[in-house]
Structure formats: C-alpha cells, structure tokens
N, C-alpha and C positions, 0 to 999 in steps of 0.2 A: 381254587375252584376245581370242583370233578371235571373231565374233561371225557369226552367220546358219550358214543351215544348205544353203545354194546353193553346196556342197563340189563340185569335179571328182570323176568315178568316177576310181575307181582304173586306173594306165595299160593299158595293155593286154597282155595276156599275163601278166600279176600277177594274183592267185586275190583274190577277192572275201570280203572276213573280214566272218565276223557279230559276233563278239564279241572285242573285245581284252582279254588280261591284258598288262597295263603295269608291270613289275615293278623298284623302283628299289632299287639292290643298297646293304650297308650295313652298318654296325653298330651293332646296339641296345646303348641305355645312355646316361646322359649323360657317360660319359667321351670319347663319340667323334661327338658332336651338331656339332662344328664340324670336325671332320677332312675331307681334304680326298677320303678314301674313302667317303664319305658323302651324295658331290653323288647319288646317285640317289635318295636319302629325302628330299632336299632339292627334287627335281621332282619329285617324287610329293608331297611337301607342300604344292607350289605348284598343281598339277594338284587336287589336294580341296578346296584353298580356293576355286580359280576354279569349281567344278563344284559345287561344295555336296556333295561324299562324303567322308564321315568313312572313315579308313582305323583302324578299331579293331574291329572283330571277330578275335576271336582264330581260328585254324584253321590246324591243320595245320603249326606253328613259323611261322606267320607271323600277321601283318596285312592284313587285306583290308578292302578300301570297294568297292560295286557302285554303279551308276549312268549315267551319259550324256555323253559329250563329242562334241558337236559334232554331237549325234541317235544317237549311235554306243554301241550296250552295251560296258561296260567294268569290267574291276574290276582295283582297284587294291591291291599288292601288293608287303609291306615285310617282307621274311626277317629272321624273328626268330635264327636261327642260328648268326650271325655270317659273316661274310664265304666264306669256304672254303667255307662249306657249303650256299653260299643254292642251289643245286641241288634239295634236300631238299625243301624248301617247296613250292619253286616250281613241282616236277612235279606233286608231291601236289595242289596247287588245279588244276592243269590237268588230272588225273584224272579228280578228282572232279566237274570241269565236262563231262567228255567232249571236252575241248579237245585240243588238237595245240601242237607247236610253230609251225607255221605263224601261230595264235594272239597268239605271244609277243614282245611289245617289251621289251625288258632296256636299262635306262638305267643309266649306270654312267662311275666315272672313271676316265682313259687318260692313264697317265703316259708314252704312246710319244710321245700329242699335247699341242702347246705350250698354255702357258694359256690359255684362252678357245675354244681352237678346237673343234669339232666336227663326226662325221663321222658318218654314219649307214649300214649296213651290213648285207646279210640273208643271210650268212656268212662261215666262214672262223675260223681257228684262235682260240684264247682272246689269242694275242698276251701270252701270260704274266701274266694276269689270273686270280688265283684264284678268282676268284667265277665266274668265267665257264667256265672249266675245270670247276668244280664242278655247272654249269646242262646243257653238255657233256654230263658224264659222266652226268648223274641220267637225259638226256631220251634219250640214246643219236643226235644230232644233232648239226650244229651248224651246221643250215638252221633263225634263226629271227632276228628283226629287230634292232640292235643300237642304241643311239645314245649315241656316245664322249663322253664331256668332258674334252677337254682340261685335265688340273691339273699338266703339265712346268712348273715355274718359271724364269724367264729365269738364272736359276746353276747349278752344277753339284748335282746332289744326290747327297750324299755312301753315302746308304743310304735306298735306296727305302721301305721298311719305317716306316724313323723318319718319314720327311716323309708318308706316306698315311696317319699314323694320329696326326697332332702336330695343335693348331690351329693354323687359318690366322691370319697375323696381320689386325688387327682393320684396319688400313687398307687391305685388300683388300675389306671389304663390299660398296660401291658395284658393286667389280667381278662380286663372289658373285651379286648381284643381279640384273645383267644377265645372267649367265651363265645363274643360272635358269630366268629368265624367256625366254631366248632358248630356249631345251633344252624349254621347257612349249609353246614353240609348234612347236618342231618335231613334237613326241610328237600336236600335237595335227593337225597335218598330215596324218602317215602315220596316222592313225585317219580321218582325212576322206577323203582322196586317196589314201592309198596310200607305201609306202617311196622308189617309184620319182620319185612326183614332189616327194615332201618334200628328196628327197639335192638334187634340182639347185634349191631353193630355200632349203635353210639349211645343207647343208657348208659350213665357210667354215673358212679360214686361220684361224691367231691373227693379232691385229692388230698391224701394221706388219710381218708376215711376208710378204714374195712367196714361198716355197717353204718345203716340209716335208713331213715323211716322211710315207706315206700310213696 
C-alpha cells in the first residue's frame, strides 16, 4: 500500500474531486468469485482490506463501503445486478450522493487488453464492454475515469463469453495477485494525484509485449 499523505495535486487543468466513487464491476454470487470478469470486485477487495472499509452495506443493488484513501473521501462500490446492468446501481449511489460522473472510477476487465496489462482512461466508447455500456447508458456520458485490466490470454479465445465467466486456472494466482495489487495502486493514484498523472505512472504493456492495441 502507498503510504503518507504528501500526494502531488492533481495535474493541471484536470477539475479537483472531493469525493471518489470507486466502482469495481462484476458478478455477484459464488458461481463467479474466480472469473476472470470479476477482477473489478477483486480491487475493490483489495482496496477495503488495505483501507479498513467493509464494502457491505447494502443500497441501491449494490454494495458500498465509505471511508479514506490516501486522506481522500471515497466510497466503494460492488453492483449487485450483475454485469449488463451495473449502470443501475451505480448512478443511483452517485445520486443520491449528489455526485457527477466526473466523480466516477470504474475498474473493470478488458479483454481487447493482453494479460496483465492495463490502461487507464477518462473516456471514450465502452470498446464492447457490457458493464460499461450499461454505466454509459444509466449516466447519459461516457466522460468518467476508467481503469482496464487486461485478462486477453496468450491463445486464441474461442468465445469470449465462456472464458469471462469460466475460472481462471489455479496456476495463474501468483499472477492474479500482482495484477491486483498493481490495479489497487493505480486506483489509489488517481484518488491522490489525479488520472493524468496516474496513466504516465502505471499504463503498462503486458509483459514481454513491446506493442498492443491501445
């Protein structure tokens, strides 16, 4: 975990956020606790343990935990509605906080990007991401903070569907791990600093890639 609270301001010309909703997209249930569409509950879990915020109140089809990252108000935000629909949830708490999109980091997994890699991003199309299409359509935007994780496997995948919602196999751990833990510090970046200077400090290739689609 980053530790101290001597954060860069945010760069310049980027709006000044009081309060972040951190939103890690997903599907509830334990049928889909290890799937590989679920890395965003999976830094949102990582993100509460290191903060001390339980993400279990219930509201609004979702899961929320309030509290502090990095001196920084935030609440944390697990759509209980399944995938397609985390849109639902997720405007509804930003509502009823009197929040914006502006507000909004949506952590979530990109099967355009190779494994491991991720990209951070504060718009632009859903890139055929249901959940995100669904965040899209709820919020009537889609100016609001993004951050990818890579879960393309190095083979071909036969049907996108079956591999986002299969478990990972179990000799990928190690790598699950880092990938989290790399993705909890980026989140916790762009809450300290800002989007702008989180992208040129943790977008990164997948490893042993020199090039990939953006």
């Amino acid at each position: 975990m980053s530790e101290g609270s001597g954060a860069l301001p945010a760069s310049s010309g980027e709006p000044e956020v009081q309060v972040h909703c951190i939103a890690g997209l997903g599907n509830p249930g334990s049928r889909y606790e290890r799937t590989p569409h679920n890395v965003g509950f999976w830094v949102l879990d990582e993100l509460g343990k290191r903060w001390g915020i339980r993400i279990s109140k219930s509201e609004s089809e979702t899961l929320t935990g309030s509290g502090k990252i990095r001196n920084k108000d935030v609440i944390l935000v697990k759509p209980q509605t399944f995938m397609n629909l985390s849109g639902v949830g997720i405007s509804a708490v930003l509502r009823y906080r009197k929040l914006t999109s502006q507000n909004l980091i949506a952590v979530y997994d990109e099967l355009d990007l190779p494994w491991t890699a991720l990209r951070i991003k504060t718009g632009g199309s859903a890139a055929g991401h249901n959940g995100v299409k669904s965040i899209i359509s709820a919020l009537k935007t889609d100016v609001f903070t993004r951050v990818r994780v890579g879960i393309r496997p190095d083979h071909p995948v036969k049907d996108a569907a079956d591999y986002v919602l299969a478990p990972l196999e179990r000799e990928l751990a190690a790598d699950v791990e880092e990938m989290v833990s790399y993705t909890a510090d980026a989140v916790e970046s762009i809450v300290a600093e800002g989007a702008s200077r989180a992208m040129t400090k943790f977008n990164r290739r997948a490893r042993g890639i020199q090039k990939e689609d953006s």
